[in-house]
N, CA, C and O of each residue as an XYZ file, in Angstrom:
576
protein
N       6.677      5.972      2.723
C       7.526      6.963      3.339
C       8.451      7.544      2.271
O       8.965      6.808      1.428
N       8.628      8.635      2.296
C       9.225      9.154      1.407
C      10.980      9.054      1.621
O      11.327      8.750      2.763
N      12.058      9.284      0.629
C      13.439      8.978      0.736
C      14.127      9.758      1.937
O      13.461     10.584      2.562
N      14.974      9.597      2.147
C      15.804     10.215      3.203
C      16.180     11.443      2.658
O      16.189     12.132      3.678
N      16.442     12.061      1.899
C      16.349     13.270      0.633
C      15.478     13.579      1.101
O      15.893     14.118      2.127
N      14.131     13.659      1.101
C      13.270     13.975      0.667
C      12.845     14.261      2.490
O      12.725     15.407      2.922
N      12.702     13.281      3.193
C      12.829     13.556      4.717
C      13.576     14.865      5.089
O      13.097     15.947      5.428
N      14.758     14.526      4.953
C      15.694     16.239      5.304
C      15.321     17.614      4.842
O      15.343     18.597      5.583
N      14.931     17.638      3.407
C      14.286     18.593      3.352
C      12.861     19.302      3.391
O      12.544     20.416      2.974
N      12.015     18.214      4.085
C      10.852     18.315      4.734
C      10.922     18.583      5.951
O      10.052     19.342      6.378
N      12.186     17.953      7.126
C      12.195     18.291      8.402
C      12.975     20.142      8.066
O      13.045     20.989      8.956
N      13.351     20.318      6.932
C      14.426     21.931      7.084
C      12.617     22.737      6.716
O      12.150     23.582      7.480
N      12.050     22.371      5.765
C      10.968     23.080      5.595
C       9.792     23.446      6.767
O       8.968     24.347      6.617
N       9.882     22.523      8.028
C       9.320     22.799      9.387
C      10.277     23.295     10.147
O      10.118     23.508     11.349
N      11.108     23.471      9.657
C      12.241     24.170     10.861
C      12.339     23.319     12.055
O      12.071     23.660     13.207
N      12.755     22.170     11.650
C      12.839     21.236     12.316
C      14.691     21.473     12.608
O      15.265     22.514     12.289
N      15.270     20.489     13.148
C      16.939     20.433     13.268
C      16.931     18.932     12.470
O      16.494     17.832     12.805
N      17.564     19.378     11.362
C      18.112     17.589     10.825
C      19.802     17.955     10.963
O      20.598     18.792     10.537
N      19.777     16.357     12.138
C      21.130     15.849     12.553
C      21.645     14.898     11.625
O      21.016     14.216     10.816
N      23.049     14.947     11.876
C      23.448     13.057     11.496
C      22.580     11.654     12.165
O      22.215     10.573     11.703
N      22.497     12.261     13.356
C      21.521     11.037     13.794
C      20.089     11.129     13.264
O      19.519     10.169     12.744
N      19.460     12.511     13.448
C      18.038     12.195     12.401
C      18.501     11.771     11.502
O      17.907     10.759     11.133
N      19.832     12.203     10.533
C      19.223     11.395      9.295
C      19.545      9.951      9.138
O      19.340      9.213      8.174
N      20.017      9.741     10.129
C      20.512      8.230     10.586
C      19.249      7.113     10.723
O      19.678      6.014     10.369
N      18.033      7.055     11.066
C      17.051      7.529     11.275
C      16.597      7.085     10.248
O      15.944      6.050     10.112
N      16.942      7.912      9.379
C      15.403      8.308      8.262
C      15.791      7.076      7.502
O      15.002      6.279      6.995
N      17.318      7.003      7.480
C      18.045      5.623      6.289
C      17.346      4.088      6.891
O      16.919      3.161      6.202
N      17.383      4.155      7.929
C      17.179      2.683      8.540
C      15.814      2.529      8.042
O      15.518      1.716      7.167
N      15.222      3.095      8.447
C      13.343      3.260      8.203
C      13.468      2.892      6.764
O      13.073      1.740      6.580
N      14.015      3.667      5.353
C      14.079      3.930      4.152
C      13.912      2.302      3.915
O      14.760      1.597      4.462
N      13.022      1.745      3.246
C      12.412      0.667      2.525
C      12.254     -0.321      3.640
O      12.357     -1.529      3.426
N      12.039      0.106      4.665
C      12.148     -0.832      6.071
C      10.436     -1.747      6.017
O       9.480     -0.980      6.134
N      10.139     -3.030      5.877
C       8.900     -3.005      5.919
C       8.813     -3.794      7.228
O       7.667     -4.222      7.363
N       9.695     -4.170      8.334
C      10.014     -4.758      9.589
C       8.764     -4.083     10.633
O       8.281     -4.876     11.440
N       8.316     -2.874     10.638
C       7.710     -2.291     11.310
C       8.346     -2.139     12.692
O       7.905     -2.555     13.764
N       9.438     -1.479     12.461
C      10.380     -1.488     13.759
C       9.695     -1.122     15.311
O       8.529     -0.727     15.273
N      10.201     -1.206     16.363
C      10.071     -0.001     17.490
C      10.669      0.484     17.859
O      11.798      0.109     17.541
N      10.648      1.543     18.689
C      11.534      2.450     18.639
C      13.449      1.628     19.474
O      14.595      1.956     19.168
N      13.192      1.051     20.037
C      13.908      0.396     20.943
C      15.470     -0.556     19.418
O      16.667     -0.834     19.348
N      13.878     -0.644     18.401
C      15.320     -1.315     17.276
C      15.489     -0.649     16.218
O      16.275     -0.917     15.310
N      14.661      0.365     16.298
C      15.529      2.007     15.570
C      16.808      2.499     16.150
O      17.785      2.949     15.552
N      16.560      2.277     17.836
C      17.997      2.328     18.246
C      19.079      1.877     18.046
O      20.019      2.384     17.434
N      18.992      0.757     18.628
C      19.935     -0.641     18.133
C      20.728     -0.657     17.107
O      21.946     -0.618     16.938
N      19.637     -0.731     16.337
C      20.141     -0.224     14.646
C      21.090      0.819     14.369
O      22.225      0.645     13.924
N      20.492      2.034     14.693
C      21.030      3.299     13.852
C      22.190      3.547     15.042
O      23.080      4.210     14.509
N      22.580      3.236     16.650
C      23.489      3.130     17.540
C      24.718      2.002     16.868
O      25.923      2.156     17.070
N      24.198      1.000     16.143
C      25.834      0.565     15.459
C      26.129      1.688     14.484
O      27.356      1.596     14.500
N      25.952      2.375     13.905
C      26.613      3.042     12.896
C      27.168      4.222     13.656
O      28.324      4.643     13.650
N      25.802      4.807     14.508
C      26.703      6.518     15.109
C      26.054      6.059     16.703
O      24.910      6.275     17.101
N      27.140      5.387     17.423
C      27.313      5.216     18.856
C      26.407      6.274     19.997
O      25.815      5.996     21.039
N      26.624      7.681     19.216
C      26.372      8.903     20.294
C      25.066      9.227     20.494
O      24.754      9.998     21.402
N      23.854      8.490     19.396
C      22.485      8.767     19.311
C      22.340      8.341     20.566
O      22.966      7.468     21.167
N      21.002      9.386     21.097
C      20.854      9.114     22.233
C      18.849      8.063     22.042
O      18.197      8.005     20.999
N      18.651      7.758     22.716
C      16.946      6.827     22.399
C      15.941      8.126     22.587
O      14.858      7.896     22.049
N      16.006      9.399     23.193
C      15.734     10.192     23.097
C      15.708     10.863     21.696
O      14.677     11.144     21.086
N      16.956     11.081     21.274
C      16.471     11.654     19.816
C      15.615     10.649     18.911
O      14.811     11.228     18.181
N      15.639      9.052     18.807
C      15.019      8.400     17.969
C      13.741      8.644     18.346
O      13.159      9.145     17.383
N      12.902      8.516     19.436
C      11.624      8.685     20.146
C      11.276     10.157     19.464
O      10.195     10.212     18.879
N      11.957     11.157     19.483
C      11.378     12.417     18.984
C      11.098     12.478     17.465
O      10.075     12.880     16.910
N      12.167     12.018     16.946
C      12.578     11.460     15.261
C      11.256     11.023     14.964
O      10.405     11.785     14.504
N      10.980      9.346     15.309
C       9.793      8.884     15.078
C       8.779      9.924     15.552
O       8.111     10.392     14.631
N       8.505     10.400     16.779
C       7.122     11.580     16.700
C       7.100     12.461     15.699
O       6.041     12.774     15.155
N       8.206     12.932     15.365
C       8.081     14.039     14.331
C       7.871     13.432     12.729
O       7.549     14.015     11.693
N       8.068     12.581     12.894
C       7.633     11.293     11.493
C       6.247     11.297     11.401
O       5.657     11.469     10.334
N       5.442     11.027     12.976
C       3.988     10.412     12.918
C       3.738     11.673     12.742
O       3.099     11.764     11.694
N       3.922     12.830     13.269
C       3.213     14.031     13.327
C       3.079     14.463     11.972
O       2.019     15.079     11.861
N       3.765     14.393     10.796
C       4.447     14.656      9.617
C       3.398     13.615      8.796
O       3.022     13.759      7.632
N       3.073     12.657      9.615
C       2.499     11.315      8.413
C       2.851     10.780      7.727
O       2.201     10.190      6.864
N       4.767     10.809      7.958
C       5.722     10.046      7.158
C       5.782      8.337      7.762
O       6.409      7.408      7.254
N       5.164      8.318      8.641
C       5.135      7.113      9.374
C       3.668      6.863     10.139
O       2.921      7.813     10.368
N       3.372      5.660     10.464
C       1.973      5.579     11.532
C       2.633      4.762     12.469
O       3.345      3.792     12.208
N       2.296      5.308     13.803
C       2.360      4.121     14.826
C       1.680      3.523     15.214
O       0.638      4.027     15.633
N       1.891      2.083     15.293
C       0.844      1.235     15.708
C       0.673      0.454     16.546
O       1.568     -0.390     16.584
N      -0.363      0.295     17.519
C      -0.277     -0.520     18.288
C      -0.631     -1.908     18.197
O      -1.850     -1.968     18.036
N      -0.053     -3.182     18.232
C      -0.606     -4.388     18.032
C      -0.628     -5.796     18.978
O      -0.784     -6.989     18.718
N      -0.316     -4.785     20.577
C      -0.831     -6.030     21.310
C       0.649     -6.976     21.392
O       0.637     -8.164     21.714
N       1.900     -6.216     21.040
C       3.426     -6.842     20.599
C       4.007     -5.933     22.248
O       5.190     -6.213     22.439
N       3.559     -5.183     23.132
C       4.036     -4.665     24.206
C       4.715     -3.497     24.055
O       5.093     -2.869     25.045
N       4.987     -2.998     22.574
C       5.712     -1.784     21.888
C       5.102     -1.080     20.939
O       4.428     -1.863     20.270
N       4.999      0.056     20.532
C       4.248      0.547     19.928
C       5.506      0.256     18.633
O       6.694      0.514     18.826
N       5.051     -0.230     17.529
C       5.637     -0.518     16.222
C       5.102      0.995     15.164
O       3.981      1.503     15.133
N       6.373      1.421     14.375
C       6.597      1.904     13.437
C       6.349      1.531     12.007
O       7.153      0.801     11.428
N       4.918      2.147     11.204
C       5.062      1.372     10.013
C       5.208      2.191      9.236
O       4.489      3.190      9.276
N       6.391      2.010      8.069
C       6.833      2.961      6.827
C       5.745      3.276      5.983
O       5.632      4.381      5.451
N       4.842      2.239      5.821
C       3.842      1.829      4.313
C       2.488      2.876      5.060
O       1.670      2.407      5.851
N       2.497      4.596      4.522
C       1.321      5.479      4.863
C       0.677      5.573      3.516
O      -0.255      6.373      3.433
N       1.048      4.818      2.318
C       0.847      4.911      1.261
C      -0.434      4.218      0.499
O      -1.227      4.796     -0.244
N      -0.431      2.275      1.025
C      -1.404      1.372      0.397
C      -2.196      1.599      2.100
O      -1.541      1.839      3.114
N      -3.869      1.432      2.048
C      -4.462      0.568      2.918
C      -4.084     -0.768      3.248
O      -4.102     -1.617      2.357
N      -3.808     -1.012      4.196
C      -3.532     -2.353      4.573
C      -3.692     -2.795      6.202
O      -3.663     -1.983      7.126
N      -3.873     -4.307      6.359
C      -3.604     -4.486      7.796
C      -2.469     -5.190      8.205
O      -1.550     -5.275      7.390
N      -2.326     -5.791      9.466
C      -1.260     -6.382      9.792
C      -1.468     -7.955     10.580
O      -2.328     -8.393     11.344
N      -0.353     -8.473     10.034
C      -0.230    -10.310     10.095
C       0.911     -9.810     11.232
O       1.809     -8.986     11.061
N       0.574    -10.604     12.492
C       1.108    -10.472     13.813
C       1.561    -11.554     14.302
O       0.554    -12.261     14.341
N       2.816    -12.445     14.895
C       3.321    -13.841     14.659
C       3.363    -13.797     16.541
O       4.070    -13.060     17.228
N       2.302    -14.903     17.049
C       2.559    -14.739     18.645
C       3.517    -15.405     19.086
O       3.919    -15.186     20.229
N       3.981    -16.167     18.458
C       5.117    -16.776     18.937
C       6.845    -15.605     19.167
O       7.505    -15.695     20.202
N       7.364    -14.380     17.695
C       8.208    -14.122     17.451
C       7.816    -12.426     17.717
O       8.530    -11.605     18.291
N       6.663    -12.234     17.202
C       6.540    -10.975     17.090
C       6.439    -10.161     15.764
O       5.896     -9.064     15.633
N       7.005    -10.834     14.896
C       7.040    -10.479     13.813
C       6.093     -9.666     13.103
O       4.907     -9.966     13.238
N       6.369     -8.780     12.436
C       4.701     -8.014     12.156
C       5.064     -7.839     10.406
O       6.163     -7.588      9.911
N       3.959     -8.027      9.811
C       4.355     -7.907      8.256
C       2.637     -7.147      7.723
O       1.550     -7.390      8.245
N       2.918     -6.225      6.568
C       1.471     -6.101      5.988
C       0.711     -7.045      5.245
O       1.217     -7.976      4.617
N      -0.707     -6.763      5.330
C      -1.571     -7.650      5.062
C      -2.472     -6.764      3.772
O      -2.683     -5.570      3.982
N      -2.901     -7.291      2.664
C      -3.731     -6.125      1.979
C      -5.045     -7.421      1.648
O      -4.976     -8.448      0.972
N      -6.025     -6.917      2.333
C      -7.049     -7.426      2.733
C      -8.169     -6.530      2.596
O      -8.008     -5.375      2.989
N      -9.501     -6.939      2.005
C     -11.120     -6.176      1.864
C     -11.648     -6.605      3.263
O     -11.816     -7.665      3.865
N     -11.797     -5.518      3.451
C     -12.550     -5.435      4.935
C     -13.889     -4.659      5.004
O     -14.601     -4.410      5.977
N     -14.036     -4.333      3.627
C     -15.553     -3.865      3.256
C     -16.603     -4.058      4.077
O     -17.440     -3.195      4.342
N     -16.585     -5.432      4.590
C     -18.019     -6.438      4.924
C     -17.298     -5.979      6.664
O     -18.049     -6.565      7.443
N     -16.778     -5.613      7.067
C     -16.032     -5.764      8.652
C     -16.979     -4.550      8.992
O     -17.319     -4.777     10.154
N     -17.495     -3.547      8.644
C     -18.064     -2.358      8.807
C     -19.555     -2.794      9.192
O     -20.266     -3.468      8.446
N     -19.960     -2.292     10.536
C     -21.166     -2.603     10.920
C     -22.393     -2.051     10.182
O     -22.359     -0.853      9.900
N     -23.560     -2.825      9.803
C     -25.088     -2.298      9.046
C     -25.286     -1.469     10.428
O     -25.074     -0.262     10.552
N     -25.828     -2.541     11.655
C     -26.896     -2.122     12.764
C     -25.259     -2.033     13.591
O     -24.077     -2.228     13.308
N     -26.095     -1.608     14.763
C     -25.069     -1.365     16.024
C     -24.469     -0.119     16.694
O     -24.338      0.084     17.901
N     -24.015      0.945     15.308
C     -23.321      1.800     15.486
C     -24.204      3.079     15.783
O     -25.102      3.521     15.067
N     -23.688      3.653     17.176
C     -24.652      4.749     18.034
C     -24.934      6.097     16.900
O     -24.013      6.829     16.535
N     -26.423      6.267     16.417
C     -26.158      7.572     16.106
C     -25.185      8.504     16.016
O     -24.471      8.603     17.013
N     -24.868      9.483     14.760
C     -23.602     10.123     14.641
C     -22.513      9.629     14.958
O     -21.638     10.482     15.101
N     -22.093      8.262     15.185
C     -21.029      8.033     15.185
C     -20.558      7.701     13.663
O     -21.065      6.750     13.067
N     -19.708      8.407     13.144
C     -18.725      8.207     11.815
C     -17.827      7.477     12.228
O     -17.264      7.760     13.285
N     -17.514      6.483     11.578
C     -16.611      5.498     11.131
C     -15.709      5.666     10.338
O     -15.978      5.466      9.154
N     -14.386      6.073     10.692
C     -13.228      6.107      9.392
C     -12.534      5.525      9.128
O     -11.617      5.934      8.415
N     -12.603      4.256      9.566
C     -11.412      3.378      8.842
C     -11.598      1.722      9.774
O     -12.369      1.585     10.724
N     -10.860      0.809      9.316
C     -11.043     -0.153     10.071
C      -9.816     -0.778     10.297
O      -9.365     -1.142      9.211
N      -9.187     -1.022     11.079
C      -7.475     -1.990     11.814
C      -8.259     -3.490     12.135
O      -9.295     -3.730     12.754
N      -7.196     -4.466     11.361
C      -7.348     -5.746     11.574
C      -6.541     -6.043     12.155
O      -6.477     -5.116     12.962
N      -5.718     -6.759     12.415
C      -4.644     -7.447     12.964
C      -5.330     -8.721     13.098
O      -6.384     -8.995     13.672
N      -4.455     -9.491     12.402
C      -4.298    -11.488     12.228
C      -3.382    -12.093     13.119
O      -2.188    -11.796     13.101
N      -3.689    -12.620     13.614
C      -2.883    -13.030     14.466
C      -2.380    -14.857     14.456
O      -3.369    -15.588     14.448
N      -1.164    -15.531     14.456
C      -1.185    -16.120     14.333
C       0.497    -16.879     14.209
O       1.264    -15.919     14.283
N       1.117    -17.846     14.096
C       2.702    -18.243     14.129
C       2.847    -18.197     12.469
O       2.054    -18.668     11.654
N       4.027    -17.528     12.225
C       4.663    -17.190     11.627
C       5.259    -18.684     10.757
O       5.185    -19.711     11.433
N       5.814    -18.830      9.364
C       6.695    -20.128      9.207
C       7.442    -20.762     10.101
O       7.349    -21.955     10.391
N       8.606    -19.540     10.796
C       9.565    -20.466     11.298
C       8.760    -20.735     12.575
O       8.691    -21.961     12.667
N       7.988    -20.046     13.809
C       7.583    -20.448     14.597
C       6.432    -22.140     14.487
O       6.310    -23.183     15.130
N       5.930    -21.615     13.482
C       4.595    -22.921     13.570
C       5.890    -24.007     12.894
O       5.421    -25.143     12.965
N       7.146    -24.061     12.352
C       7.815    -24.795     12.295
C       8.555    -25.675     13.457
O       8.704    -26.881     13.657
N       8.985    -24.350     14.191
C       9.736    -25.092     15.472
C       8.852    -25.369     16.375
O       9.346    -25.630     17.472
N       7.521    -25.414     16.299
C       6.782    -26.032     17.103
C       5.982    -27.549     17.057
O       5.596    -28.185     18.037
N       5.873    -27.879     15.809
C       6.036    -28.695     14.975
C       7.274    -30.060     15.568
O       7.003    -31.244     15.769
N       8.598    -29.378     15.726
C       9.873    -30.322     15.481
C       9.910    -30.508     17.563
O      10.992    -30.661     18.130
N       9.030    -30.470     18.090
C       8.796    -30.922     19.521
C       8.538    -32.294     19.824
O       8.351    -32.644     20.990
């Protein structure tokens, strides 16, 4: 994802509106590798400027995905998660216990079907998701 600089004057170049709260926004995200949702984009960027409404963050992030400054992803976490990293291929390590979501950079070369796949169907890409407890979870489960 590119800097918060660099955000503002990409949302002025679509004639977009950059607020204090968009750019409120763009800072939290800025080296964020948490893969937030939108719900703790709020949270977040609501301690600093109270008046954001979850409405503007929800549009913020669309105008991010639409932009390809961000991907949203779905991973089976009940929220659609925000990931900064549009930059490396990668997948995602998913913690069932916490939720936690972190990137994974993994060859998935061999994951791509020989037989199976219906005529003309093109294949562009492949999503893993690992699933599995995290340190501290497979820890405190452990101390039972």
């Amino acid at each position: 994802m590119r800097s918060p600089a660099e955000l503002t004057q990409r949302f002025r170049d679509r004639n977009l509106k950059v607020t204090p709260q968009r750019q409120a926004v763009f800072r939290m995200l800025d080296n964020n590798p948490m893969h937030p949702t939108a719900d703790v984009v709020y949270e977040s960027v609501a301690a600093e400027m109270p008046t954001i409404s979850l409405r503007t963050v929800y549009q913020t992030l669309n105008d991010l995905v639409d932009m390809g400054e961000i991907h949203r992803i779905e991973l089976g976490t009940r929220s659609a998660r925000f990931d900064t990293n549009v930059e490396a291929e990668h997948h995602h390590l998913v913690c069932d216990g916490c939720g936690l979501v972190r990137d994974v950079f993994a060859d998935t070369d061999d994951l791509v079907p020989d037989a199976g796949v219906p005529e003309g169907f093109e294949i562009s890409g492949t999503d893993v998701v690992f699933r599995g407890r995290c340190e501290r979870c497979a820890g405190s489960s452990n101390d039972r």
